[in-house]
mmCIF file of the N, C-alpha and C atoms, coordinates in Angstrom:
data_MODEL
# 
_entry.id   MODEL 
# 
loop_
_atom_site.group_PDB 
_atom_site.id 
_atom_site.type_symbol 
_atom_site.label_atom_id 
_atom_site.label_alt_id 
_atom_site.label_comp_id 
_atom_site.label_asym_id 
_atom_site.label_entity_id 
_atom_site.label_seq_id 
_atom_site.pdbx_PDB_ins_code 
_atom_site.Cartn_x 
_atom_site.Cartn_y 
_atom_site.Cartn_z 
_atom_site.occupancy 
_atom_site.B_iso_or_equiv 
_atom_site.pdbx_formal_charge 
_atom_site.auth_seq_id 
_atom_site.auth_comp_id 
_atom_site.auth_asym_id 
_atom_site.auth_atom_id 
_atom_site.pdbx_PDB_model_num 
ATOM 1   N N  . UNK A 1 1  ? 78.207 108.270 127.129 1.00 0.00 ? 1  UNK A N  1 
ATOM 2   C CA . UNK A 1 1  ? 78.351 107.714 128.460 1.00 0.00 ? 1  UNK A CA 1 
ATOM 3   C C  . UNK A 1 1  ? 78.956 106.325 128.438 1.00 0.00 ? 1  UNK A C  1 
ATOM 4   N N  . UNK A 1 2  ? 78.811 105.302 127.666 1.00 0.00 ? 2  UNK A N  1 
ATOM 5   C CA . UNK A 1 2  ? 79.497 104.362 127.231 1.00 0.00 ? 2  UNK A CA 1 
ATOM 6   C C  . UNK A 1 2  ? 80.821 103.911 127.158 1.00 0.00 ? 2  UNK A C  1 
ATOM 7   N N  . UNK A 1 3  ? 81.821 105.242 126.693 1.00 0.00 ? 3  UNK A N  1 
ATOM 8   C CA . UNK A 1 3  ? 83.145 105.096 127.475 1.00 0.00 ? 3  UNK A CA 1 
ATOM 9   C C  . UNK A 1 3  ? 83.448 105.432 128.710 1.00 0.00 ? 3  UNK A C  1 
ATOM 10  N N  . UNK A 1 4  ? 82.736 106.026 129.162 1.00 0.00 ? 4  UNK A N  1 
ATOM 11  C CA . UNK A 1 4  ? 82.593 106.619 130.907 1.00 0.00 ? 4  UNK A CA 1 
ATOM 12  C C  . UNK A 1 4  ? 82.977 105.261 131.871 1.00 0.00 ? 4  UNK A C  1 
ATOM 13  N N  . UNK A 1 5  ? 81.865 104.621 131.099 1.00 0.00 ? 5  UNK A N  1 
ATOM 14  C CA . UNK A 1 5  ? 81.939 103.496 132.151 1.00 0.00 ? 5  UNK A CA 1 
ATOM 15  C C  . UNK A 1 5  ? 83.057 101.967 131.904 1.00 0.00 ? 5  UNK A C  1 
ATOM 16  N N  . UNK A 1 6  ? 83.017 101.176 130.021 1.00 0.00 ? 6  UNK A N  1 
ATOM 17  C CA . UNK A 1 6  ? 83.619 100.878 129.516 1.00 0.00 ? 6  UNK A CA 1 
ATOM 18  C C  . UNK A 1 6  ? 84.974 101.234 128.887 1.00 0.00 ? 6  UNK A C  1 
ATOM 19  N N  . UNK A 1 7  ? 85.524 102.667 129.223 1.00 0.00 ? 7  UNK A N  1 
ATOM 20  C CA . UNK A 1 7  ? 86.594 103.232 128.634 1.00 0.00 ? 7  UNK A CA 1 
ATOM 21  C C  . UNK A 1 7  ? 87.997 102.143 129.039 1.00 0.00 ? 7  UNK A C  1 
ATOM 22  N N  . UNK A 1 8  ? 87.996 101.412 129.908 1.00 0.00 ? 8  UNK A N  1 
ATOM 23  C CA . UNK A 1 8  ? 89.254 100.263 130.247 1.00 0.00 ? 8  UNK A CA 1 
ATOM 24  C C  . UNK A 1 8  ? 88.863 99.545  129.779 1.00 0.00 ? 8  UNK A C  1 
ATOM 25  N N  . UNK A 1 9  ? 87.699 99.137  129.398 1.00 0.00 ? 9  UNK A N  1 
ATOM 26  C CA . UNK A 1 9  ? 87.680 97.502  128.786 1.00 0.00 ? 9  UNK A CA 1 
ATOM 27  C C  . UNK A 1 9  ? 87.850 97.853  127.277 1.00 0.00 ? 9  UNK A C  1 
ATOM 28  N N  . UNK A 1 10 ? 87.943 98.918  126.349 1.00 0.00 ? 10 UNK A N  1 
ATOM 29  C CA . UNK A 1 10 ? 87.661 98.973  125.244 1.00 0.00 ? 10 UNK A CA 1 
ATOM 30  C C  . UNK A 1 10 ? 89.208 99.305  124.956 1.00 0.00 ? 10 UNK A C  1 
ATOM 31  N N  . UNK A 1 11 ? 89.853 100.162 125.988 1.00 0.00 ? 11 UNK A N  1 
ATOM 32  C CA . UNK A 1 11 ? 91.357 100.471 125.914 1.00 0.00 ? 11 UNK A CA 1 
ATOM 33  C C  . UNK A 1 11 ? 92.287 99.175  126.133 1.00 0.00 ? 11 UNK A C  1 
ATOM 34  N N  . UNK A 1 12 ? 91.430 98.084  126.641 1.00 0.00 ? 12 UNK A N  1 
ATOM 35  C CA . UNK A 1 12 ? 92.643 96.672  126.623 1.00 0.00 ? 12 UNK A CA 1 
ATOM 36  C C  . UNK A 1 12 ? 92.291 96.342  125.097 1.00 0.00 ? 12 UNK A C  1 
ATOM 37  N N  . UNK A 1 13 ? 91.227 96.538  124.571 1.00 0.00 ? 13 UNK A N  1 
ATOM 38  C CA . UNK A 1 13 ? 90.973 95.578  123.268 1.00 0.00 ? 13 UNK A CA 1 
ATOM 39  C C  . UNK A 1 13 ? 91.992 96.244  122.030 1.00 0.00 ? 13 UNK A C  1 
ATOM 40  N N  . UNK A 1 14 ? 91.795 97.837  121.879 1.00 0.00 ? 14 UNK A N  1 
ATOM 41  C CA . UNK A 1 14 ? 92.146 98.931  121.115 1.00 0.00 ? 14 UNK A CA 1 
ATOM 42  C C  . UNK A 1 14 ? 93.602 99.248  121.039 1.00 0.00 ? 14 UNK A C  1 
ATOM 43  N N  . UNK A 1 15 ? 93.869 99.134  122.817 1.00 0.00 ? 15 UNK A N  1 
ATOM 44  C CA . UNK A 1 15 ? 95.319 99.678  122.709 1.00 0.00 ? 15 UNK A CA 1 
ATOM 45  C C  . UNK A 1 15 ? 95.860 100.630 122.428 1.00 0.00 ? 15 UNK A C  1 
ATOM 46  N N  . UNK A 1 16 ? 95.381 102.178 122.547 1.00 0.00 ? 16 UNK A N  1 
ATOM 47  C CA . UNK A 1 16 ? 95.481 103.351 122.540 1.00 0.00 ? 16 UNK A CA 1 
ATOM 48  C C  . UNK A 1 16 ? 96.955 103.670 122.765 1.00 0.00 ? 16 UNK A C  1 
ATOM 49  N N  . UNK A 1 17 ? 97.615 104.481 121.592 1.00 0.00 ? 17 UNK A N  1 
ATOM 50  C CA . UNK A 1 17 ? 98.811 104.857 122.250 1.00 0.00 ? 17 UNK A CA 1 
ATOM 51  C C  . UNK A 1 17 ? 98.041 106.285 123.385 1.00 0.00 ? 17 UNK A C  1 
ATOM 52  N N  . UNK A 1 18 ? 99.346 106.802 124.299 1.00 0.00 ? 18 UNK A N  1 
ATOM 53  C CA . UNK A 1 18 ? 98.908 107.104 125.527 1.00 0.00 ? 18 UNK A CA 1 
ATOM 54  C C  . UNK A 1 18 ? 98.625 108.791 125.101 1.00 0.00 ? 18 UNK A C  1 
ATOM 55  N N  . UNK A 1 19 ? 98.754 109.563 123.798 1.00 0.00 ? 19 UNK A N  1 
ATOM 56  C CA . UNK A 1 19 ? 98.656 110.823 123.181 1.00 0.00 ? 19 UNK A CA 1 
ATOM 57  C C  . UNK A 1 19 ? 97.046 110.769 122.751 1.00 0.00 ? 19 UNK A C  1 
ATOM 58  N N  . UNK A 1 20 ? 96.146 109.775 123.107 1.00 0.00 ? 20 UNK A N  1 
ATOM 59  C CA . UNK A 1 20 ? 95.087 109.393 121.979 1.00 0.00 ? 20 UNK A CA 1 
ATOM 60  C C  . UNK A 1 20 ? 93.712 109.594 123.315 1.00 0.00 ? 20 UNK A C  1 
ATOM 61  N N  . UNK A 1 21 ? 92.605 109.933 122.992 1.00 0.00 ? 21 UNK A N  1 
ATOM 62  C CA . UNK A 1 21 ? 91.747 109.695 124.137 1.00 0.00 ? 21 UNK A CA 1 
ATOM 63  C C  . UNK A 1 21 ? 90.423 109.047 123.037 1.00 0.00 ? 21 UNK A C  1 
ATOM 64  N N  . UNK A 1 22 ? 90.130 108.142 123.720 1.00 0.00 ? 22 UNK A N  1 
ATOM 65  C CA . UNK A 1 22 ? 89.063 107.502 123.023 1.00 0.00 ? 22 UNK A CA 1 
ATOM 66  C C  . UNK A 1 22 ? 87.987 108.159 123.391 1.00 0.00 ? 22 UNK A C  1 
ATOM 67  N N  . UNK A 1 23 ? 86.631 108.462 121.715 1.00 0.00 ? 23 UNK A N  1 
ATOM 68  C CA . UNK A 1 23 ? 85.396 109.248 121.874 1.00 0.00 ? 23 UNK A CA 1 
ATOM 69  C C  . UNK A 1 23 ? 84.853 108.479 120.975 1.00 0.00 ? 23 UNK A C  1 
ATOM 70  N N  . UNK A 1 24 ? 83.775 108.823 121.585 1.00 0.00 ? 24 UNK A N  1 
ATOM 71  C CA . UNK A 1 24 ? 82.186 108.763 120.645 1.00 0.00 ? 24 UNK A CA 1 
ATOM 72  C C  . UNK A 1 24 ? 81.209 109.231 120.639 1.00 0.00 ? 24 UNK A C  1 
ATOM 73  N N  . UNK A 1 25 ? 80.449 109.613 119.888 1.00 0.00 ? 25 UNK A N  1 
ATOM 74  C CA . UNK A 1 25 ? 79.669 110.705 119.437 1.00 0.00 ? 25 UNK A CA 1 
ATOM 75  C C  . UNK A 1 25 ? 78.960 110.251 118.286 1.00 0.00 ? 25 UNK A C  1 
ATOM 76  N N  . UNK A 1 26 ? 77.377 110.457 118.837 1.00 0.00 ? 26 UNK A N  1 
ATOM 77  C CA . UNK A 1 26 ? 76.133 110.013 118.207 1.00 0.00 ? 26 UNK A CA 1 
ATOM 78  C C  . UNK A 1 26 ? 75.448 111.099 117.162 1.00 0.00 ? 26 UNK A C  1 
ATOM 79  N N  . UNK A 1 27 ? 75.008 111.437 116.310 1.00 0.00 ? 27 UNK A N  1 
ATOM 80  C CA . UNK A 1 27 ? 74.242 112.411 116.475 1.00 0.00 ? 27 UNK A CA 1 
ATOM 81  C C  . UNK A 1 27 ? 72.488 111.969 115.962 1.00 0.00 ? 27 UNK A C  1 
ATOM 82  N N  . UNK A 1 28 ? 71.556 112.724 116.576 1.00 0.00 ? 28 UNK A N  1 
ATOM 83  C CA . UNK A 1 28 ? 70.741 111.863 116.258 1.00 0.00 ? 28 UNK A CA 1 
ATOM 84  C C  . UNK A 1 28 ? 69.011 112.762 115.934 1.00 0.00 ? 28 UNK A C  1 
ATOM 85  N N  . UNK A 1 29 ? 68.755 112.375 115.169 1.00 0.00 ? 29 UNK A N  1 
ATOM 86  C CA . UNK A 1 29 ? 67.755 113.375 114.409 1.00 0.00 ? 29 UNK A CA 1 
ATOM 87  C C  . UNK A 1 29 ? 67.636 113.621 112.705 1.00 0.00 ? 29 UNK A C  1 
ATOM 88  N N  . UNK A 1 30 ? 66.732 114.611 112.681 1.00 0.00 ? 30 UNK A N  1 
ATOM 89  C CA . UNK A 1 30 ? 66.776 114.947 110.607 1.00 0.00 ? 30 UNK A CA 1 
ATOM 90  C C  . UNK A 1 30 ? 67.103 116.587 110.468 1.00 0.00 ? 30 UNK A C  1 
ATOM 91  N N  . UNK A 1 31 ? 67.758 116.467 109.764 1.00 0.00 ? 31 UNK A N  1 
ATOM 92  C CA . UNK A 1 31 ? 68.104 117.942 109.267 1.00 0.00 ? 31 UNK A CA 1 
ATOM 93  C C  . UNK A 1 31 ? 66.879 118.784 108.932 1.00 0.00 ? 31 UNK A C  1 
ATOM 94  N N  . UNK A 1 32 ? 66.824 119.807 109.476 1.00 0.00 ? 32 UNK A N  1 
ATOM 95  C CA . UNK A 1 32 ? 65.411 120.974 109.649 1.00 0.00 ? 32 UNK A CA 1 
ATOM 96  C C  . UNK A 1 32 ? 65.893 121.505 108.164 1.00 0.00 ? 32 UNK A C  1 
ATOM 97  N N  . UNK A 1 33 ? 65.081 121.441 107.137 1.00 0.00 ? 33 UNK A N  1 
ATOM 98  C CA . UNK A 1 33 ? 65.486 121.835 105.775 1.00 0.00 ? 33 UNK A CA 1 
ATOM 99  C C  . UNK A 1 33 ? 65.046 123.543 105.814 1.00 0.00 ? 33 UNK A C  1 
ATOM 100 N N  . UNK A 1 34 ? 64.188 123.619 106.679 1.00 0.00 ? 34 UNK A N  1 
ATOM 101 C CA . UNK A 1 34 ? 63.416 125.273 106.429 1.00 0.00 ? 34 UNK A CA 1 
ATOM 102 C C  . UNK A 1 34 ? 64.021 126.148 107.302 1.00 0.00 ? 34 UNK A C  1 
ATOM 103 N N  . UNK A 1 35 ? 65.160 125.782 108.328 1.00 0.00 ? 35 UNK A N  1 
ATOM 104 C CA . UNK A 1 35 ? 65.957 126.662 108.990 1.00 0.00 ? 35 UNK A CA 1 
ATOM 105 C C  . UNK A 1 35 ? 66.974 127.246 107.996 1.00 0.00 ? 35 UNK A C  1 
ATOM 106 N N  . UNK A 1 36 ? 67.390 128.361 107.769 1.00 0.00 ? 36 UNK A N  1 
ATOM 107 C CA . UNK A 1 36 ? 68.770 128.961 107.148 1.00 0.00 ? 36 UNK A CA 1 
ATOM 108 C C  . UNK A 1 36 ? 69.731 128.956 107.753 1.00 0.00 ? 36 UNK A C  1 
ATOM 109 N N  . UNK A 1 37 ? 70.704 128.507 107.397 1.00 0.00 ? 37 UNK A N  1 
ATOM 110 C CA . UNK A 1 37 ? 71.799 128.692 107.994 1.00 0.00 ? 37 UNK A CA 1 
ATOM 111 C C  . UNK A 1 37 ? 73.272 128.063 106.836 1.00 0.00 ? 37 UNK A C  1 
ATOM 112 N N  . UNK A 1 38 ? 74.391 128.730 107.584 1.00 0.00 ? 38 UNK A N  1 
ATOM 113 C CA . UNK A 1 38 ? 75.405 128.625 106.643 1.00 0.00 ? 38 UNK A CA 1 
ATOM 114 C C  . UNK A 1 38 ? 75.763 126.645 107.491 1.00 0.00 ? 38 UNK A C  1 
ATOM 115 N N  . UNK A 1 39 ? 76.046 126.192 106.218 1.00 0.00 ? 39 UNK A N  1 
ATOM 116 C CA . UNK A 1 39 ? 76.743 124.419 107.127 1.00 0.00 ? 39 UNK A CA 1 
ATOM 117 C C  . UNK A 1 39 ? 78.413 124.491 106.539 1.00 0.00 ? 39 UNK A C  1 
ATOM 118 N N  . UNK A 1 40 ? 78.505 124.130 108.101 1.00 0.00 ? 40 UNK A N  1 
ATOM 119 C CA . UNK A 1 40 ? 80.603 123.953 107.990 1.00 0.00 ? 40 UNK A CA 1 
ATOM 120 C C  . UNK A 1 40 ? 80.957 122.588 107.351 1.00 0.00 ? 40 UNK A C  1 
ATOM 121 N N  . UNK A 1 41 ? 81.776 122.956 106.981 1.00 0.00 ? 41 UNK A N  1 
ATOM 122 C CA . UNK A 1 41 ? 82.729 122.072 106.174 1.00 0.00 ? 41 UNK A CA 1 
ATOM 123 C C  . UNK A 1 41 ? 83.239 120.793 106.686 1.00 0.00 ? 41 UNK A C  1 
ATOM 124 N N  . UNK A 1 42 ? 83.694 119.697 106.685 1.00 0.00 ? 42 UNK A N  1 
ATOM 125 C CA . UNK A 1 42 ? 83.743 118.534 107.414 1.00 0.00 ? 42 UNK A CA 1 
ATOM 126 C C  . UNK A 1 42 ? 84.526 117.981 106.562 1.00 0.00 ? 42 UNK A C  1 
ATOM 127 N N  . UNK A 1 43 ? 85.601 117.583 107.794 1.00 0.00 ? 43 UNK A N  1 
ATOM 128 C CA . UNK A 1 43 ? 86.965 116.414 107.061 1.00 0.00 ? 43 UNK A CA 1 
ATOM 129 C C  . UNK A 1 43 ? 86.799 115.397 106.952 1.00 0.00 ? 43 UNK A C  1 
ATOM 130 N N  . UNK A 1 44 ? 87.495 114.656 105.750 1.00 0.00 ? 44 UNK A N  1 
ATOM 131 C CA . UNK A 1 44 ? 87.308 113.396 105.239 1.00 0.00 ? 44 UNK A CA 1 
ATOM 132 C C  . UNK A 1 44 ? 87.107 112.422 106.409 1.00 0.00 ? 44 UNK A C  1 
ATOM 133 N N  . UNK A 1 45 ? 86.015 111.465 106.708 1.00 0.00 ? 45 UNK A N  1 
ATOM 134 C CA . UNK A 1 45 ? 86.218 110.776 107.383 1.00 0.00 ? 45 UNK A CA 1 
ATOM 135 C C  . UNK A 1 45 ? 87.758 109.833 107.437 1.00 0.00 ? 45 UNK A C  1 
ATOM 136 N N  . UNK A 1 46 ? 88.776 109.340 106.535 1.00 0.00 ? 46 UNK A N  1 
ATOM 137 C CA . UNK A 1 46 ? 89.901 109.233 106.509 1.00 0.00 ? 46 UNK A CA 1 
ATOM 138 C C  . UNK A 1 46 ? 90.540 109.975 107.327 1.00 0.00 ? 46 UNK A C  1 
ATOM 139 N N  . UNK A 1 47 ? 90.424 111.142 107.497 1.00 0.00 ? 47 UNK A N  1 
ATOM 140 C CA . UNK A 1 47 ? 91.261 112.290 108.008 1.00 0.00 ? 47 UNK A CA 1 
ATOM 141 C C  . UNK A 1 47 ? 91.090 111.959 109.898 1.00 0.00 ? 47 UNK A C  1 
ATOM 142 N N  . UNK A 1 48 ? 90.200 111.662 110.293 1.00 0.00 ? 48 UNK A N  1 
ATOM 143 C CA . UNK A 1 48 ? 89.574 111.532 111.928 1.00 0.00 ? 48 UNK A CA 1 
ATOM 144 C C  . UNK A 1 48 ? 88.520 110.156 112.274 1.00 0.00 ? 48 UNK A C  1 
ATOM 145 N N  . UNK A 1 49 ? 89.254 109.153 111.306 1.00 0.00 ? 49 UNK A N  1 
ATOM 146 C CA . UNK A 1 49 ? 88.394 107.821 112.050 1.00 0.00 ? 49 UNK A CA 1 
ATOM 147 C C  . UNK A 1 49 ? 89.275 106.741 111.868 1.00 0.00 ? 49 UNK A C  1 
ATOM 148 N N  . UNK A 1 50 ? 89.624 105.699 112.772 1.00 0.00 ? 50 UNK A N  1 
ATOM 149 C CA . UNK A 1 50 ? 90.463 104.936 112.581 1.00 0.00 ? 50 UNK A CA 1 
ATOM 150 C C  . UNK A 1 50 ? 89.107 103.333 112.615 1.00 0.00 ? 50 UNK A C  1 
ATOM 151 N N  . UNK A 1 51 ? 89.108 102.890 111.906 1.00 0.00 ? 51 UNK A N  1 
ATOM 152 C CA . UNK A 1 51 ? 88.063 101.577 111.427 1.00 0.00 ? 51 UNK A CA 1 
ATOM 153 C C  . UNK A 1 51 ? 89.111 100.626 112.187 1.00 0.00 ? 51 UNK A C  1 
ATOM 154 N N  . UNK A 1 52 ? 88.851 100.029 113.627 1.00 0.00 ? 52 UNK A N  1 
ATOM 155 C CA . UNK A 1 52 ? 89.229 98.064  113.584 1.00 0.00 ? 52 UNK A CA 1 
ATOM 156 C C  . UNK A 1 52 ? 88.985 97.396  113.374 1.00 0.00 ? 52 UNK A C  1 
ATOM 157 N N  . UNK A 1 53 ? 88.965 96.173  112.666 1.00 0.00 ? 53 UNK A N  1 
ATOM 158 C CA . UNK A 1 53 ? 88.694 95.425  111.518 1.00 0.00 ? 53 UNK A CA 1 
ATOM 159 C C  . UNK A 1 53 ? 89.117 94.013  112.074 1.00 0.00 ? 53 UNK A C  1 
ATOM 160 N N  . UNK A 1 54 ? 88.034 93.042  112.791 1.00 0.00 ? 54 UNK A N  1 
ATOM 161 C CA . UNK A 1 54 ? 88.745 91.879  113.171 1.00 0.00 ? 54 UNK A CA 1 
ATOM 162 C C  . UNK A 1 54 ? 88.285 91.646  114.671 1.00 0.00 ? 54 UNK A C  1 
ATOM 163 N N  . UNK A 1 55 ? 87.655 92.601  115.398 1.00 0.00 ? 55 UNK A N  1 
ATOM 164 C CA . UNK A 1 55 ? 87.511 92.099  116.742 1.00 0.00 ? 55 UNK A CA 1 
ATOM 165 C C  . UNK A 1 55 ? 86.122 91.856  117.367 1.00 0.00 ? 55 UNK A C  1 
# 
């Protein structure tokens, strides 16, 4: 909800080219060890996070 409301003030700081939509996503809890289930695979954070550094 955080960009909902802040999504212009964070897009003057960031500067989004206009192909890009700014997200965020929490997740929050402990992994249930005694449920089965198969776990998906997950791309390098490199691959889908851009770090700004300086503001």
């Amino acid at each position: 909800m955080a960009w909902a409301k802040f999504h212009r003030t964070v897009a003057e700081v960031l500067s989004p080219p206009d192909e890009l939509v700014l997200f965020c996503g929490m997740s929050i809890g402990h992994e249930d060890v005694t449920v089965d289930y198969s776990r998906t695979g997950r791309a390098p954070l490199g691959e889908t996070v851009t770090f700004v550094d300086g503001l």
